[in-house]
C-alpha positions as CSV (number, residue, x, y, z in Angstrom):
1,X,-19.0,10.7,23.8
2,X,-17.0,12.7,20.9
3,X,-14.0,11.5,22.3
4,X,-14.8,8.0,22.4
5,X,-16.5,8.3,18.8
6,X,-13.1,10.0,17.3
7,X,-11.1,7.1,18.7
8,X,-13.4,4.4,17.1
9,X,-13.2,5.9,14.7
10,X,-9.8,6.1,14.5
11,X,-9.3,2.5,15.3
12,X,-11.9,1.6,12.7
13,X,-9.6,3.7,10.1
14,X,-6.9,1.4,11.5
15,X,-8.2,-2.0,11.0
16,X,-9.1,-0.7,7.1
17,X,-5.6,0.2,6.5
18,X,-4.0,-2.5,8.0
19,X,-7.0,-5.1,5.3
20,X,-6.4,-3.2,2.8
21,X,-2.3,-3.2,3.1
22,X,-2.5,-7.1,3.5
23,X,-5.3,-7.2,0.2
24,X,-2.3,-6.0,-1.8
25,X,0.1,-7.4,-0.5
26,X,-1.4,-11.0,-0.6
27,X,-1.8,-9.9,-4.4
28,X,2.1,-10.3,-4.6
29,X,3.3,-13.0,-2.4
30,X,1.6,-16.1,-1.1
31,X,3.9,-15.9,2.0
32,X,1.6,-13.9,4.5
33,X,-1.0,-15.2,7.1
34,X,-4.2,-13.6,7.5
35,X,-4.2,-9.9,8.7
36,X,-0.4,-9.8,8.1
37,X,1.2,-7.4,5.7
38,X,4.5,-5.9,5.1
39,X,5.3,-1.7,6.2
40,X,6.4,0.8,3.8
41,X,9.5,0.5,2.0
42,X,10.1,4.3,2.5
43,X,8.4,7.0,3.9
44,X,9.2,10.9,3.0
45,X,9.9,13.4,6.4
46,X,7.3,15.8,5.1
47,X,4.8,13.3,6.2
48,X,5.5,13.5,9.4
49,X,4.9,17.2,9.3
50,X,0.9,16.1,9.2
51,X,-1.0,16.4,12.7
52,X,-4.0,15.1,11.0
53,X,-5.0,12.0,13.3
54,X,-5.8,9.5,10.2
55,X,-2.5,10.4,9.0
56,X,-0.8,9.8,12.3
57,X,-2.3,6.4,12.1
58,X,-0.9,5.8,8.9
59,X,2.4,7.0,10.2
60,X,2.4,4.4,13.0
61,X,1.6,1.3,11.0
62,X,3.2,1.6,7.4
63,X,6.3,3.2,9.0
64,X,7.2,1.8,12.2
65,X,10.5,3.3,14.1
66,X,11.3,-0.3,15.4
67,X,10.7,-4.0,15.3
68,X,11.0,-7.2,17.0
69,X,14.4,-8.9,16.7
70,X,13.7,-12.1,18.6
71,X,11.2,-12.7,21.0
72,X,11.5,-10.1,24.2
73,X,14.4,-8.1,21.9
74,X,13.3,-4.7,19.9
75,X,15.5,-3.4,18.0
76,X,15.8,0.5,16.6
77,X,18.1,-0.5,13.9
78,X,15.8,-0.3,10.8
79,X,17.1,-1.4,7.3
80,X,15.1,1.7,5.9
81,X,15.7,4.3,3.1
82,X,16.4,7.9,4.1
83,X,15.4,10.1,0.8
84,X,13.5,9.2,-2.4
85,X,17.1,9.7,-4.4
86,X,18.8,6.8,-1.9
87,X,15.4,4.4,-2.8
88,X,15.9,4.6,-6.9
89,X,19.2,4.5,-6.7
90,X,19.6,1.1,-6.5
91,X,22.7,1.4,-4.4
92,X,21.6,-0.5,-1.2
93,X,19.0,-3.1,-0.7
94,X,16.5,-3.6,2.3
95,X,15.0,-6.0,4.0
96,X,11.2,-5.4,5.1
97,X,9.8,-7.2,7.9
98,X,6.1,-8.7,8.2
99,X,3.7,-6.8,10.8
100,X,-0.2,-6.9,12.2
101,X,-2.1,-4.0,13.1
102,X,-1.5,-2.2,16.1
103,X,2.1,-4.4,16.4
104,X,5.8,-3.9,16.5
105,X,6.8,-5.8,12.5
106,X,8.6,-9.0,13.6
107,X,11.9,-10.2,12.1
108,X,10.8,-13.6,10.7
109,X,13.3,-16.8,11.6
110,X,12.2,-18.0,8.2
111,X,14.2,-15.8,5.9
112,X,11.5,-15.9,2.6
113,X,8.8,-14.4,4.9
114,X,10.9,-10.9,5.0
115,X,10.4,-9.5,1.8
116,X,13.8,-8.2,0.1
117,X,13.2,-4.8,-1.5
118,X,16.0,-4.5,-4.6
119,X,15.0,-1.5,-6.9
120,X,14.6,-2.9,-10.5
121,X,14.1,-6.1,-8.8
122,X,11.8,-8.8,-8.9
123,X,8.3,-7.6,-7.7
124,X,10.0,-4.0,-6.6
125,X,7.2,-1.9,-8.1
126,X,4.4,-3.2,-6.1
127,X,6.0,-2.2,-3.3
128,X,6.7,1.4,-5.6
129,X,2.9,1.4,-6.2
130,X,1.9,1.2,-2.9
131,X,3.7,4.3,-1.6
132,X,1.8,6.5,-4.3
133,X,-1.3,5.4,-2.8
134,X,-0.8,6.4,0.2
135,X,0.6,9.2,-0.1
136,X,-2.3,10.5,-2.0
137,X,-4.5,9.0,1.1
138,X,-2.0,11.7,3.1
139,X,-2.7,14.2,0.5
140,X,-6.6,14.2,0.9
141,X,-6.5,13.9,4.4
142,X,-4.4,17.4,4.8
143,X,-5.0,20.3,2.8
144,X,-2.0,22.1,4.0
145,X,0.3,19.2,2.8
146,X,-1.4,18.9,-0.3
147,X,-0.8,22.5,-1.2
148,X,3.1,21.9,0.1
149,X,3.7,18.6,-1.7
150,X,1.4,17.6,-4.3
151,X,4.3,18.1,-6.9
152,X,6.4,16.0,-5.2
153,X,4.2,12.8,-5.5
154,X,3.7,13.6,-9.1
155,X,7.4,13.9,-9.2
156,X,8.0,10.6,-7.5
157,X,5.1,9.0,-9.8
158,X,6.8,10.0,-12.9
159,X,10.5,8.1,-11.7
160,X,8.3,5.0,-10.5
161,X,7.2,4.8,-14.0
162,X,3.4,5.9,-13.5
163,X,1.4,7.7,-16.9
164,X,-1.4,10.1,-16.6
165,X,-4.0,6.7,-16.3
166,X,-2.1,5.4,-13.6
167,X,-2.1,8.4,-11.5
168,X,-6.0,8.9,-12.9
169,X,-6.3,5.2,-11.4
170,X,-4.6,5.7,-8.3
171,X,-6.8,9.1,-7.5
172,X,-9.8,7.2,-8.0
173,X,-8.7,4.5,-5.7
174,X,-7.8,6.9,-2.8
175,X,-11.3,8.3,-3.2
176,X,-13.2,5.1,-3.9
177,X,-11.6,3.9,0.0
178,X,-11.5,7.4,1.3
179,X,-15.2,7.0,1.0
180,X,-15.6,4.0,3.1
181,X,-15.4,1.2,0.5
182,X,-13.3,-2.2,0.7
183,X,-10.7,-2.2,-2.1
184,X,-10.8,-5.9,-3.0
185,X,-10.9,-8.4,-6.2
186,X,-14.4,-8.4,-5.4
187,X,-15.2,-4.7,-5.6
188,X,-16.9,-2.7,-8.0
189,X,-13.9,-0.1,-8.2
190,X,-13.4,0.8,-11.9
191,X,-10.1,1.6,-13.5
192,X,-8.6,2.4,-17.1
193,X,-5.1,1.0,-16.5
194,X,-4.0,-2.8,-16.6
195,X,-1.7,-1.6,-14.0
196,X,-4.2,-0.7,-11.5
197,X,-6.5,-3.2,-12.4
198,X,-3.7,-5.7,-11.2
199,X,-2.4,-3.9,-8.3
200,X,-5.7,-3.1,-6.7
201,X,-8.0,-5.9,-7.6
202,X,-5.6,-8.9,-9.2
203,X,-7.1,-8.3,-12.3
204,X,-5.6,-9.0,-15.8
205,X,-6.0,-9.3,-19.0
206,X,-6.4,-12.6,-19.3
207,X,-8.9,-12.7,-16.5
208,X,-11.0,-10.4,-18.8
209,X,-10.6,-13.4,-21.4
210,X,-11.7,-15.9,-19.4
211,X,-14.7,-13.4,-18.4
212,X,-15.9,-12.9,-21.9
213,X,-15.5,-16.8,-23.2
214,X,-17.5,-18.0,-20.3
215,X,-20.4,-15.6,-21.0
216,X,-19.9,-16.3,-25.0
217,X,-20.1,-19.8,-23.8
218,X,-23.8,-19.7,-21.4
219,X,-25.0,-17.1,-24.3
220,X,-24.4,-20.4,-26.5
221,X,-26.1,-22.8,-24.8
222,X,-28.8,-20.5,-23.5
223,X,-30.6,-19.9,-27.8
């Protein structure tokens, strides 16, 4: 019975990565179906030290070791990045493939549904933002790798352009879904940063607007 209760609850750990990576993503593009989303641009080795089972689960979904070419072909030929200093250095551009939970990322036959990661490109921070986050998650799952490697996210955070607030934001996120809730533009997460309000709940600033004239505008008609 433990066994089977650690592996659902594995799988359930799963299925709320694999939501919560498609929520953000569907933020950015309009391109993805339900439940699809796109990997990780780049993951660091040191993850991989982990044998923490969540984060092997992270491991397995947001950075895959191969992918569907065309239908019956895999392929181990991955466009990826191989250290932090080759991803900022805007020197070579990837491709990134779209992929469901528990599945191999498929190379789409419609070229705009592969996302094309350019550093300093269009949209290329979201994907920046989204490795912070979860490398945090990886942080709070293992103590030893937090003790080994907490600089380096900070480092990392500082050359993706994050301030103190962001990575405030960003903590408060990992802890706020750590703690079993749904990160969504419907949740109740609070944030300082217009940054993280947009990344993690599509929220700006003129949404806020919009908020306060419609309640100026029922407190109006309500005297």
């Amino acid at each position: 019975m433990d066994t089977l209760k650690e592996n659902t609850t594995l799988d359930n750990f799963r299925v709320r990565l694999g939501t919560l990576q498609h929520t953000l993503d569907s933020y950015f593009t309009s391109k993805l179906d339900s439940f699809e989303f796109y990997y990780n641009v780049f993951t660091p080795s040191w993850i991989h030290e982990s044998n923490n089972e969540f984060t092997k689960v992270m491991v397995s979904e947001l950075d895959p070791d191969k992918y569907i070419l065309t239908i019956g072909v895999v392929s181990e030929k991955f466009e990826k990045y191989n250290s932090l200093l080759e991803l900022v250095s805007g020197s070579f551009n990837k491709y990134i493939y779209i992929k469901t939970i528990n599945n191999l990322p498929r190379k789409s036959t419609t070229s705009s549904r592969n996302c094309y990661f350019a550093y300093g490109g269009e949209g290329y921070r979201h994907h920046l933002y989204k490795l912070i986050f979860w490398w945090l998650v990886v942080l709070a799952l293992d103590n030893d790798l937090y003790n080994k490697y907490l600089d380096y996210v900070v480092d990392a955070a500082d050359i993706f352009g994050f301030t103190e607030d962001m990575i405030s934001d960003w903590c408060v996120a990992v802890i706020y879904w750590l703690n079993g809730n749904d990160i969504n533009k419907n949740c109740d997460l609070q944030l300082k940063t217009a940054e993280g309000n947009r990344f993690f709940i599509n929220k700006t600033d003129i949404d806020d607007i919009n908020t306060k004239a419609a309640e100026s505008f029922r407190s109006f008609f309500a005297l």
